[in-house]
Structures are given as C-alpha cells and as structure tokens.
FIPA-423591 format. One record per residue: residue in three letters; residue number from 1; x, y, z negated of N, C-alpha, C in turn; chain. Coordinates in steps of 0.2 Angstrom, whole numbers, plus 5000, padded with zeros to 4 digits. Each point is the difference from the previous one (the first is absolute). Example, Ala and Ser with C-alpha at 12.3 -4.5 7.8 and 13.67 -1.06 7.14 Angstrom:
BEGIN
PT, aa, i, n.x, n.y, n.z, ca.x, ca.y, ca.z, c.x, c.y, c.z, ch
PT, ALA, 1, 5066, 4972, 4961, 4996, 5006, 5000, 5004, 5006, 5000, A;
PT, SER, 2, 4998, 5005, 5004, 5004, 5006, 4999, 4996, 5005, 4997, A;
//
This chain:
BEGIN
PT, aa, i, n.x, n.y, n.z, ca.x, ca.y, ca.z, c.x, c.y, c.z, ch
PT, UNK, 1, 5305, 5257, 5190, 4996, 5006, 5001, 4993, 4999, 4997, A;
PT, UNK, 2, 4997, 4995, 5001, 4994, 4999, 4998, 4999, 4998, 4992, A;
PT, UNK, 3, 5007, 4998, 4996, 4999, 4997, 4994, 4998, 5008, 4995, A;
PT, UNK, 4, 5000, 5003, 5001, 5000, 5005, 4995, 4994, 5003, 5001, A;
PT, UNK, 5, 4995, 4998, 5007, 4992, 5001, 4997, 4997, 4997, 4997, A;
PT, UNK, 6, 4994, 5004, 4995, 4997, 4996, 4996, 4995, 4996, 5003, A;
PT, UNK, 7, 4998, 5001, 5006, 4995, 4996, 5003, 5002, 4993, 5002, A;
PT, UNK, 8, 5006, 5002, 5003, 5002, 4994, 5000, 5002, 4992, 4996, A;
PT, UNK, 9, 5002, 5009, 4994, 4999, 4994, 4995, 4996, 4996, 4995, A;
PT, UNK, 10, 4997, 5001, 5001, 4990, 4999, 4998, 5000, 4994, 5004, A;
PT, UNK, 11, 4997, 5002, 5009, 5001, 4995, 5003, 5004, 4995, 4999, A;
PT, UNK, 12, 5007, 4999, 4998, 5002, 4994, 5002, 4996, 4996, 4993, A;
PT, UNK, 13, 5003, 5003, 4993, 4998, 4999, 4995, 4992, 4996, 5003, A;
PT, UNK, 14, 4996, 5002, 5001, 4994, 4997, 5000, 5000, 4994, 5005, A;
PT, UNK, 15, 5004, 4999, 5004, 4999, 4995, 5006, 5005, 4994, 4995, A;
PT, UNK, 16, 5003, 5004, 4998, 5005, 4994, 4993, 4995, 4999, 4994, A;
PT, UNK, 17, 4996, 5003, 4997, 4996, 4996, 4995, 4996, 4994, 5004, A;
PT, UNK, 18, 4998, 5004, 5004, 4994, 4993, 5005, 5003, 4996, 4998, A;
PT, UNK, 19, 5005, 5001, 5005, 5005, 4993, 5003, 5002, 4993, 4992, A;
PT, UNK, 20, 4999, 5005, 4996, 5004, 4997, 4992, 4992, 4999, 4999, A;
PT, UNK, 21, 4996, 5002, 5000, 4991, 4998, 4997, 5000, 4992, 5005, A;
PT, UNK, 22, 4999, 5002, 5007, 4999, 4994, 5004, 5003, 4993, 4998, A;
PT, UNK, 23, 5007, 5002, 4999, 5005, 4994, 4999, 4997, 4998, 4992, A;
PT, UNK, 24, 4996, 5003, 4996, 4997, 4998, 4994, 4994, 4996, 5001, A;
PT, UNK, 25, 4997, 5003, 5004, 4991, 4997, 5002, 5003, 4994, 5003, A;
PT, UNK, 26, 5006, 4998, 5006, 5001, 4995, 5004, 5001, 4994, 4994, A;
PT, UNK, 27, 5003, 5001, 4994, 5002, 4997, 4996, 4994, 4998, 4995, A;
PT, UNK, 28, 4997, 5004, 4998, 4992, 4996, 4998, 4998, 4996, 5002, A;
PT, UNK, 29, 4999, 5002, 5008, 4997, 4995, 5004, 5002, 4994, 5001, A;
PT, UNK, 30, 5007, 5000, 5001, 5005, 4994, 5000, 4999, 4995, 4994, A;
PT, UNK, 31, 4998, 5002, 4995, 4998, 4998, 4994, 4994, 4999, 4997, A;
PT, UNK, 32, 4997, 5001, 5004, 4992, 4999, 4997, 4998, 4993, 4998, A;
PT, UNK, 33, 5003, 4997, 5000, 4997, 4993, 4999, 5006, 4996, 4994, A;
PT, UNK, 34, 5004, 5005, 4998, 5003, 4997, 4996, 5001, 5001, 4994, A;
PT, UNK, 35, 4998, 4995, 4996, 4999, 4999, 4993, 5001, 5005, 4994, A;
PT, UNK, 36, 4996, 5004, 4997, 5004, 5005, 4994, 5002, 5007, 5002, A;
PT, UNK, 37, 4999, 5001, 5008, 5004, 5007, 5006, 4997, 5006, 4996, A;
PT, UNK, 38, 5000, 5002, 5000, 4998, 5006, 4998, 4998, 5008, 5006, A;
PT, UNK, 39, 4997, 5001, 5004, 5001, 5004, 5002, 5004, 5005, 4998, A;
PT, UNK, 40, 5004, 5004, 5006, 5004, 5009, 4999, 4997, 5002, 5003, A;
PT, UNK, 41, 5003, 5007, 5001, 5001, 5007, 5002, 5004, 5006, 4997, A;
PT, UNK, 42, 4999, 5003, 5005, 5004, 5005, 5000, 4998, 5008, 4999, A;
PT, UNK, 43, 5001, 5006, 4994, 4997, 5003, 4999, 5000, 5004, 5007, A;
PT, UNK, 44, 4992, 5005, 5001, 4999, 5003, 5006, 5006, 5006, 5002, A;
PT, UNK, 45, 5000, 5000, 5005, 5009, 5005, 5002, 4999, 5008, 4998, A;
PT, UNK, 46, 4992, 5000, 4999, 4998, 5008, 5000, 5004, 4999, 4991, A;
PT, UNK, 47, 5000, 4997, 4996, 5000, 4999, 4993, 5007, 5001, 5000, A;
PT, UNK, 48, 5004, 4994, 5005, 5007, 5000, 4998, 5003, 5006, 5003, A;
PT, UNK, 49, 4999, 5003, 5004, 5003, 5006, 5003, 4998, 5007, 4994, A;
PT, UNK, 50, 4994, 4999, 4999, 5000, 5005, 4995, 5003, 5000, 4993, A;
PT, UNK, 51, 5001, 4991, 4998, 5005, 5002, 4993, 5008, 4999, 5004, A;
PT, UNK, 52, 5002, 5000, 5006, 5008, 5002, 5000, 4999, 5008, 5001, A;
PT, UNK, 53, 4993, 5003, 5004, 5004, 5008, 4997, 4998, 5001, 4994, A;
PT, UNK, 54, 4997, 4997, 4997, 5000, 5002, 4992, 5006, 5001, 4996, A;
PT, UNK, 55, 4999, 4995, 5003, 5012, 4996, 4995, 5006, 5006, 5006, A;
PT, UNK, 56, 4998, 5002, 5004, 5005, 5002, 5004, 5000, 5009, 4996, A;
PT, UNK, 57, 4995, 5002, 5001, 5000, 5005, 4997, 4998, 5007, 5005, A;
PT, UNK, 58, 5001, 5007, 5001, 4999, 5002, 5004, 5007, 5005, 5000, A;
PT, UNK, 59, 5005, 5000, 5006, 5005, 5000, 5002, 5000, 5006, 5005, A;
PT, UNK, 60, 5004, 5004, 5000, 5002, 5007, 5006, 5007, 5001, 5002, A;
PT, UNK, 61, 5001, 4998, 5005, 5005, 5003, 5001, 5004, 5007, 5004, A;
PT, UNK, 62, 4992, 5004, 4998, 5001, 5008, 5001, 4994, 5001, 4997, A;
PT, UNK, 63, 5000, 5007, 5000, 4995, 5003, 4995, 4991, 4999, 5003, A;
PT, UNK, 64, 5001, 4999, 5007, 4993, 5000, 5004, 4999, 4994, 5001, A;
PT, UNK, 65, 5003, 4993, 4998, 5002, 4995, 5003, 4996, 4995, 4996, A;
PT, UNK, 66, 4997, 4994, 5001, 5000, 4995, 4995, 5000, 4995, 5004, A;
PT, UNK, 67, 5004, 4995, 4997, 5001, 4993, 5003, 4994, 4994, 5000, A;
PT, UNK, 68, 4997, 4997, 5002, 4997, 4994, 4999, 5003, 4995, 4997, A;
PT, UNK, 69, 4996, 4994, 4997, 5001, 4998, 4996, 5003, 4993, 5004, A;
PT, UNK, 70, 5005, 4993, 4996, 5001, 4996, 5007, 4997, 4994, 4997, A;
PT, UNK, 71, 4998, 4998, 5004, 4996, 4990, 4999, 5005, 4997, 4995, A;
PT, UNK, 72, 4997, 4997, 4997, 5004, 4998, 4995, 5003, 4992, 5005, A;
PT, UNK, 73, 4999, 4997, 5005, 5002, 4996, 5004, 4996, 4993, 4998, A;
PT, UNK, 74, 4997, 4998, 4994, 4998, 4993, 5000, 4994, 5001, 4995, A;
PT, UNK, 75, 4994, 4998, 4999, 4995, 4999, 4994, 5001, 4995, 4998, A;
PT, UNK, 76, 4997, 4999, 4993, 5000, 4995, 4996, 4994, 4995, 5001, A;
PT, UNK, 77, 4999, 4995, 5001, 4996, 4995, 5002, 4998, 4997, 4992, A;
PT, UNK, 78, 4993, 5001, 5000, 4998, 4998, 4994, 4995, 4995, 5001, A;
PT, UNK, 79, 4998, 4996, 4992, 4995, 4994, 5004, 4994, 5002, 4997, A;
PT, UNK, 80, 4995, 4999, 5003, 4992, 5001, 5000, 5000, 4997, 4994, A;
PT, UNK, 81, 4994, 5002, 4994, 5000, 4998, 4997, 4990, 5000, 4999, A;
PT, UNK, 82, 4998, 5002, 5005, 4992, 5000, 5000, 4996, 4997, 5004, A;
PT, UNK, 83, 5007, 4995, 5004, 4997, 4994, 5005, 4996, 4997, 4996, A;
PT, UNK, 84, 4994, 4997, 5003, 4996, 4995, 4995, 5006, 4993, 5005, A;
PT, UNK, 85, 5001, 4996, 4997, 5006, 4994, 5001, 4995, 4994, 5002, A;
PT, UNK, 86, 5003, 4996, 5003, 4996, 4994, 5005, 5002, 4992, 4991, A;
PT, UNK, 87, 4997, 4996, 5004, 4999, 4998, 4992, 5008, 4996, 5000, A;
PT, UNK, 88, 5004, 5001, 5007, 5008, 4997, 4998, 5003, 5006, 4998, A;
PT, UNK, 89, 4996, 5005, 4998, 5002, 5006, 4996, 5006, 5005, 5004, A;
PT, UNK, 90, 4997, 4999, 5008, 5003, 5005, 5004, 4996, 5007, 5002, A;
PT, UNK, 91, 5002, 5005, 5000, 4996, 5005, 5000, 5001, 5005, 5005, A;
PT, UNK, 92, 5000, 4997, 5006, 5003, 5002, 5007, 4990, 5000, 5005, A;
PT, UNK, 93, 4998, 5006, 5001, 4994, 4999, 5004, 5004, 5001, 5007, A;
PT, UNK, 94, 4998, 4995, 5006, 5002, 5002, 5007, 4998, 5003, 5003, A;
PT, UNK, 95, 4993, 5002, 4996, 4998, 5004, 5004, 5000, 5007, 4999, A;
PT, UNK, 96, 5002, 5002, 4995, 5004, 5007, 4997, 5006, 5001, 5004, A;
PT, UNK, 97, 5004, 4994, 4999, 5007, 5003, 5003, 4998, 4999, 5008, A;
PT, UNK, 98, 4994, 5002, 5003, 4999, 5000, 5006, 4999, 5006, 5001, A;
PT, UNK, 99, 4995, 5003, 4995, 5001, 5008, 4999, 5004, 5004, 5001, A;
PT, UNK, 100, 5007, 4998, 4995, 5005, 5004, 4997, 5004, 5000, 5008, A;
PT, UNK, 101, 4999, 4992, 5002, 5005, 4997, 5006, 4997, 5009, 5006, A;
PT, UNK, 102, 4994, 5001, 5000, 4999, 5003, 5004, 4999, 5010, 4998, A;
PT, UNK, 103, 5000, 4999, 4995, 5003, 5007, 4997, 5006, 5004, 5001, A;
PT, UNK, 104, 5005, 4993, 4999, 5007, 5002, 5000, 5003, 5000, 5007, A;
PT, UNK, 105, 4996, 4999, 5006, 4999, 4999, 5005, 5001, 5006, 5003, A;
PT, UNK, 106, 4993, 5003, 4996, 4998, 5009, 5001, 5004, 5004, 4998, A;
PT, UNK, 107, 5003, 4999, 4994, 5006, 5005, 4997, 5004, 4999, 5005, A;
PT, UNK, 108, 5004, 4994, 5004, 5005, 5000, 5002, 4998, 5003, 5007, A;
PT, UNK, 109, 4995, 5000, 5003, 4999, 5005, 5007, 5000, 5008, 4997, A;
PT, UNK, 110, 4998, 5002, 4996, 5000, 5003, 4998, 5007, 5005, 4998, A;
PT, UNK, 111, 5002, 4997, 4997, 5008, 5002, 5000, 5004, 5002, 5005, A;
PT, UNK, 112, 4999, 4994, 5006, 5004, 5002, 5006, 4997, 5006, 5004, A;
PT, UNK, 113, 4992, 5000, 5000, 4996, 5008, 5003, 5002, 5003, 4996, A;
PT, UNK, 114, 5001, 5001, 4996, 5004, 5006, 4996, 5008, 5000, 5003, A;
PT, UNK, 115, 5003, 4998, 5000, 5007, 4999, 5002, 4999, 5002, 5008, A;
PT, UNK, 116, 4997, 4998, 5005, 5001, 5002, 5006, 4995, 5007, 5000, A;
PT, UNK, 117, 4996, 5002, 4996, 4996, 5005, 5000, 5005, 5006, 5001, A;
PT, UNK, 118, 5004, 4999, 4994, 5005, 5004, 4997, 5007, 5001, 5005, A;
PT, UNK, 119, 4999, 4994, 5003, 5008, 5001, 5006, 4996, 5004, 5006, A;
PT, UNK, 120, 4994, 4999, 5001, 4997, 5005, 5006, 4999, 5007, 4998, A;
PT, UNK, 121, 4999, 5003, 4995, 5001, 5006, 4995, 5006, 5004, 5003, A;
PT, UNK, 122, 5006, 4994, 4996, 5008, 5000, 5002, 5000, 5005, 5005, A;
PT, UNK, 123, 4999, 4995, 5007, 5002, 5000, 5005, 4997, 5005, 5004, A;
PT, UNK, 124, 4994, 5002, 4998, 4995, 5004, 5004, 5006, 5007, 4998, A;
PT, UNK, 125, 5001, 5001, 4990, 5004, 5005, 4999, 5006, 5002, 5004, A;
PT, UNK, 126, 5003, 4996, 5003, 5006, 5001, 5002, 4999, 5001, 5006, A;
PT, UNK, 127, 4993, 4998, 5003, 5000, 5001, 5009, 5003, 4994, 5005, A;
PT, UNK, 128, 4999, 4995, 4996, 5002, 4994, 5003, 4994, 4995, 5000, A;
PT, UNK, 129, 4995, 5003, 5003, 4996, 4994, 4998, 4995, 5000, 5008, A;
//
C-alpha cells in the first residue's frame, strides 16, 4: 500500500543512504591507524537522488500524473583525495569522521520523522488516527 508513495519512498531511500554513509565513516575509523588507508565517503544523498532522477527521466502514467524518481539503492564510495595524510601516509582525520559520524546520525533521524510524519498524515486522512 505504502510502496507507491513517494514519500515513502524518499524516506526510506534516505534512512538507507545514512545507513551506507555510517557503515563508510565506521570503516575509516576502523582504520585510521592503518598504514597507506585512505579515507572514503560517500556522495551526499541530496546529489545521488537527484542524478537517479536525472537518469530516470520524467515519467506519466496519465496525462495529469507524474511519477517520482526511485533511489538508485547504493552510492559510490570514493576516496578523499584532499586529506592532508599522517606521515604513515593515512589520511583518515577522527575527528572529522566524528562529524560525519554525527551528521549521518541527523540524516538518519531525520528520515524516520519524515517517514512517521507522513504515516500520521496517512492516518489522520483516513480517520484512523
């Protein structure tokens, strides 16, 4: 019922980039002491979602209708190349990925008050709330 709103589907899309960003910051961290590492990341979700509706296109399935565009489901993890690198040539700051750690934190609450926002909208509309 709920898959074919677009809010939902935004929401989830966003609560799954987090989740793919944090699993990358966890990773940095994991490794910050290890010889040669290179810091990632992940492009910002607002960037990946707007090149999959780019690439999706804009879609009707009646004349007054238009579809939203769908999460492309994973981003590409690329490596930092404007870390200044530690002198074992690791380029991982802890205390950035303390930042992003807490950023992606934000995105990810953020997602789910969008999602329960939107299920109380739902419900209110139907008179079950």
């Amino acid at each position: 019922m709920f898959a074919d709103l677009n809010v939902f589907k935004v929401a989830y899309a966003m609560a799954t980039h987090a989740g793919q960003r944090q699993a990358v910051v966890a990773m940095n961290v994991a490794n910050a002491d290890t010889p040669g590492y290179k810091a990632r990341d992940i492009a910002p979700f607002a960037s990946v979602y707007q090149d999959s509706a780019d690439a999706a296109g804009m879609r009707a399935s009646r004349g007054a209708h238009l579809n939203g565009a769908a999460y492309a489901g994973h981003a590409d993890i690329r490596i930092l190349h404007d870390q200044p690198a530690d002198p074992n040539r690791n380029s991982v700051s802890v205390e950035d990925e303390m930042l992003k750690a807490v950023d992606v934190m934000r995105q990810h609450d953020r997602a789910l008050a969008i999602y329960k926002s939107s299920l109380n909208i739902l419900r209110t509309s139907l008179g079950r709330a």
